[in-house]
VEXDREN-2710 file (C-alpha; in Angstrom, 1 decimal):
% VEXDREN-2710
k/r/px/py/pz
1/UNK/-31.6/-6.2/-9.7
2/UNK/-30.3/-5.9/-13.1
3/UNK/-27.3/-7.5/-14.8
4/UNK/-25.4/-4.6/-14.5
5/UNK/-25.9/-4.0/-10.7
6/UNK/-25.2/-8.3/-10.6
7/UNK/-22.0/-7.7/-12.1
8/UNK/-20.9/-4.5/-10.3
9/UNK/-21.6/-5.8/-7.0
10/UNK/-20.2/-9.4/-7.4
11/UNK/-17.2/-7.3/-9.1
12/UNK/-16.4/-5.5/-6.1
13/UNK/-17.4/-8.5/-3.4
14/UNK/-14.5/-10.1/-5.8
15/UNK/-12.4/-7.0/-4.9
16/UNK/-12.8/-6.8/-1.2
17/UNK/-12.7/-10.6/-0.6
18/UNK/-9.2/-10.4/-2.4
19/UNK/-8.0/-7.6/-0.8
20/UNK/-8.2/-9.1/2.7
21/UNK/-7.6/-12.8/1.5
22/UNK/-4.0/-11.5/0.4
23/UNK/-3.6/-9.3/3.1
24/UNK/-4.0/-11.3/5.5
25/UNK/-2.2/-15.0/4.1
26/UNK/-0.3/-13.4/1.3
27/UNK/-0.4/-13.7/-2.5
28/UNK/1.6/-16.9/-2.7
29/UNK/-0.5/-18.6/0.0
30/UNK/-4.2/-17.4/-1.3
31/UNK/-5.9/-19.2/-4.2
32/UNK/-8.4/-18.3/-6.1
33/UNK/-10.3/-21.3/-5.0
34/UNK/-9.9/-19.5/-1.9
35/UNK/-11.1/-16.5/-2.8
36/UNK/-14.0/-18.0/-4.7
37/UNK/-15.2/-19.9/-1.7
38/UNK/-14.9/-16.8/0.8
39/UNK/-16.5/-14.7/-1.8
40/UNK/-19.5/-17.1/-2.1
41/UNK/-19.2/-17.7/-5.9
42/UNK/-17.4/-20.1/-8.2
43/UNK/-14.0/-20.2/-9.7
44/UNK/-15.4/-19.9/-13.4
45/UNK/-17.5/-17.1/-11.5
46/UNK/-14.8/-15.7/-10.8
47/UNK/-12.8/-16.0/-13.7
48/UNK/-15.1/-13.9/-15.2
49/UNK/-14.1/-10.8/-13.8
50/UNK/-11.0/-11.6/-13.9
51/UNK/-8.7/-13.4/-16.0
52/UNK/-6.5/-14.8/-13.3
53/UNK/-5.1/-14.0/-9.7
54/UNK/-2.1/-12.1/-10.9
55/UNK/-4.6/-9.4/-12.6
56/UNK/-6.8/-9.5/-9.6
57/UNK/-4.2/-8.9/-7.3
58/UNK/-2.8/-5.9/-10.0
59/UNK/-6.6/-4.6/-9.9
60/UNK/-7.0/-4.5/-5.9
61/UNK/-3.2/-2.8/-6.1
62/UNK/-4.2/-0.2/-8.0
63/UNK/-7.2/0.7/-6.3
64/UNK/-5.4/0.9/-3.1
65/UNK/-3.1/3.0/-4.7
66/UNK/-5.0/5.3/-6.1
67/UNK/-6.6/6.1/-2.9
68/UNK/-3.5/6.6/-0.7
69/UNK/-1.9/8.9/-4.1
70/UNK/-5.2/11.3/-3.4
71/UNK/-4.7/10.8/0.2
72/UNK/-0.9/11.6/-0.2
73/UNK/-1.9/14.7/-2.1
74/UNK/-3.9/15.8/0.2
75/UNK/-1.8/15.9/2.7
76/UNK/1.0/18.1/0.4
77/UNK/-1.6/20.5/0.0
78/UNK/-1.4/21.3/3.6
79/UNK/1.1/23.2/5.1
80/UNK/3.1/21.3/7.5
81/UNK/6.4/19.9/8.4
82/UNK/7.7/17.4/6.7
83/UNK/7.8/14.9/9.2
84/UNK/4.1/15.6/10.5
85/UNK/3.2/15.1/6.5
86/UNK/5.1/12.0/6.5
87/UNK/2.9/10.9/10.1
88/UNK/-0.2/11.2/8.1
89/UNK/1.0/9.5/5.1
90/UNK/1.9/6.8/7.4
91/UNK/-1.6/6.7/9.4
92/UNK/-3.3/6.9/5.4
93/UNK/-1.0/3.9/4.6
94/UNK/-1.7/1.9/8.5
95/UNK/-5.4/2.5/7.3
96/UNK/-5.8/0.5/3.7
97/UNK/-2.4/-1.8/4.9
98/UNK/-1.9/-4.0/7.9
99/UNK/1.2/-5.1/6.3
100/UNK/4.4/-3.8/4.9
101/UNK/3.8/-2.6/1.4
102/UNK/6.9/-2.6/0.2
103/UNK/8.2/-5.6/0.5
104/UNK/4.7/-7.2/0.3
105/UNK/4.7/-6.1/-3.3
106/UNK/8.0/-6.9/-4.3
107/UNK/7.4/-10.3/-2.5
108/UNK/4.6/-10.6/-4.6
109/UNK/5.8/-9.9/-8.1
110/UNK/8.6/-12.5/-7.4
111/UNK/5.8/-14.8/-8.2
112/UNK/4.1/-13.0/-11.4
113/UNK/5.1/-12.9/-15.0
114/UNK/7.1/-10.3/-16.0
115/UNK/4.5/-8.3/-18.1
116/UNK/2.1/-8.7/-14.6
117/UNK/5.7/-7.4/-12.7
118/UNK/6.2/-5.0/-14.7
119/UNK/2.3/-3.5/-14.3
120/UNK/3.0/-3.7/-10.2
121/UNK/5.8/-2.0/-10.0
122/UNK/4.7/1.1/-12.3
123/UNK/1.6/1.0/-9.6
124/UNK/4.0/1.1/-6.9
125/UNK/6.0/3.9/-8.5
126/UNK/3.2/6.3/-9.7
127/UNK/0.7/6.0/-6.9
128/UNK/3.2/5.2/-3.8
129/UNK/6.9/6.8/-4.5
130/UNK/5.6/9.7/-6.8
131/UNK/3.5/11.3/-4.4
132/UNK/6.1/10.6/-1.6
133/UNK/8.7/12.5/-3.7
134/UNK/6.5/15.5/-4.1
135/UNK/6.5/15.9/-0.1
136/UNK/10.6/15.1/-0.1
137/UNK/10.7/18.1/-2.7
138/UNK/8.8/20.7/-1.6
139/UNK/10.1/20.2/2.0
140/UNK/11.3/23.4/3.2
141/UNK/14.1/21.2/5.3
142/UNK/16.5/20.3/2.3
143/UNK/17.6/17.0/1.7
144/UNK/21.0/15.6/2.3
145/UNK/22.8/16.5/-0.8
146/UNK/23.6/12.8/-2.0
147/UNK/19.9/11.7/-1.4
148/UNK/17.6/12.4/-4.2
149/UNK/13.7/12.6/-3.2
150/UNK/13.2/9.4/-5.2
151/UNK/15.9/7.6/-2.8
152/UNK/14.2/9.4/0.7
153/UNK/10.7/8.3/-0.8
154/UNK/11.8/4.8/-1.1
155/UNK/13.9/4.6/2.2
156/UNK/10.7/5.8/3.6
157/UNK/8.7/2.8/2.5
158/UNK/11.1/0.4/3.5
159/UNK/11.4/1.6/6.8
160/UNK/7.9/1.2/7.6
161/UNK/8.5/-2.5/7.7
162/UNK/10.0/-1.9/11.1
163/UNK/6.4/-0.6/12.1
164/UNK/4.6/-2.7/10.6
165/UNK/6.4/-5.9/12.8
166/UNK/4.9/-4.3/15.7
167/UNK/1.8/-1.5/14.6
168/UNK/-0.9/-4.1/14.9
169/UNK/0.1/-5.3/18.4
170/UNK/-0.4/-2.3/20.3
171/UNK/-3.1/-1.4/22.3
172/UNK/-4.0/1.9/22.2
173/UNK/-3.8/5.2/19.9
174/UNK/-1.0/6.9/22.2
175/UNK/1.4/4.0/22.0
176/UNK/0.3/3.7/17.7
177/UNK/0.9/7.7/17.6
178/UNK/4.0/7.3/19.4
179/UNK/5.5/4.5/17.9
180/UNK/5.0/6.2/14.4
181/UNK/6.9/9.4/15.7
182/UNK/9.5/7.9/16.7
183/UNK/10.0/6.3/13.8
184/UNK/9.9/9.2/11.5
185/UNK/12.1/11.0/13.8
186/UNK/14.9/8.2/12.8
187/UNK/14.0/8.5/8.9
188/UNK/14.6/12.0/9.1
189/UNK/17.4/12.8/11.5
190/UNK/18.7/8.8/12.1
191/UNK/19.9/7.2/14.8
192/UNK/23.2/9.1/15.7
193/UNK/22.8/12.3/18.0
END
């Protein structure tokens, strides 16, 4: 193989090992000894690619992200309601996360430096709450006049930290599909009859 194709692949072996490391313990609680180890390669190994966990962890964000933006733009191409377009957005997002991405990142950064922070949160904003505003804005049911689509994007992603608690534990794709209706149903109309 040559050094090129040694790289690339121990790059993304890096990547994927990361990605379910953190996913699974969380960034505080996953070294990259940890990742290292699972990865089969050494800490100056993986030093390497990259500089330190904070980046890695910025890198694997930003790959996520810019998969669910194209998947979130596909799904605004297609001409639906806005609550079945906010289902699939929600099955995209179930498919790369098994855990509440907003407040998985914002836990996150609390441990970063600031310019590290600072890089998440742009991710966050231009590949997550961007494309979510597009669908609040071309949404032929208007908004309530003192919510902005930035503010209904962002409710949005906090709210799926109730289904998140709960997504993983079911058993079949009726109760998932069902469980994610319901709870779209109370972003958009809420709780009161």
């Amino acid at each position: 193989m040559k050094k090129e194709s040694v790289f690339e692949v121990t790059h993304q072996s890096i990547l994927e090992t990361a990605k379910d490391l953190f996913l699974t313990n969380g960034y505080k609680n996953t070294s990259t000894r940890d990742i290292a180890k699972a990865a089969n390669i050494t800490q100056p190994a993986l030093y390497y690619h990259f500089s330190n966990k904070e980046i890695l962890f910025i890198e694997i964000n930003k790959q996520i992200g810019i998969q669910l933006k194209s998947a979130i733009e596909q799904i605004h191409k297609e001409q639906d309601t806005i609550e079945n377009q906010l289902i699939k957005c929600t099955n995209a997002l179930l498919t790369v996360y098994h855990r509440d991405i907003f407040s998985f990142i914002h836990q996150s950064a609390a441990e970063m430096e600031q310019e590290n922070k600072q890089q998440l949160f742009y991710i966050l904003n231009d590949y997550y709450l961007i494309p979510l505003q597009t669908i609040f804005e071309s949404s032929q049911e208007p908004l309530n006049s003192s919510v902005s689509s930035k503010k209904a994007a962002q409710f949005y992603l906090m709210s799926l930290s109730l289904l998140f608690s709960t997504i993983h534990q079911l058993s079949t794709e009726k109760e998932r599909s069902a469980q994610i209706s319901e709870l779209m149903d109370m972003v958009l109309h809420g709780v009161l009859s």
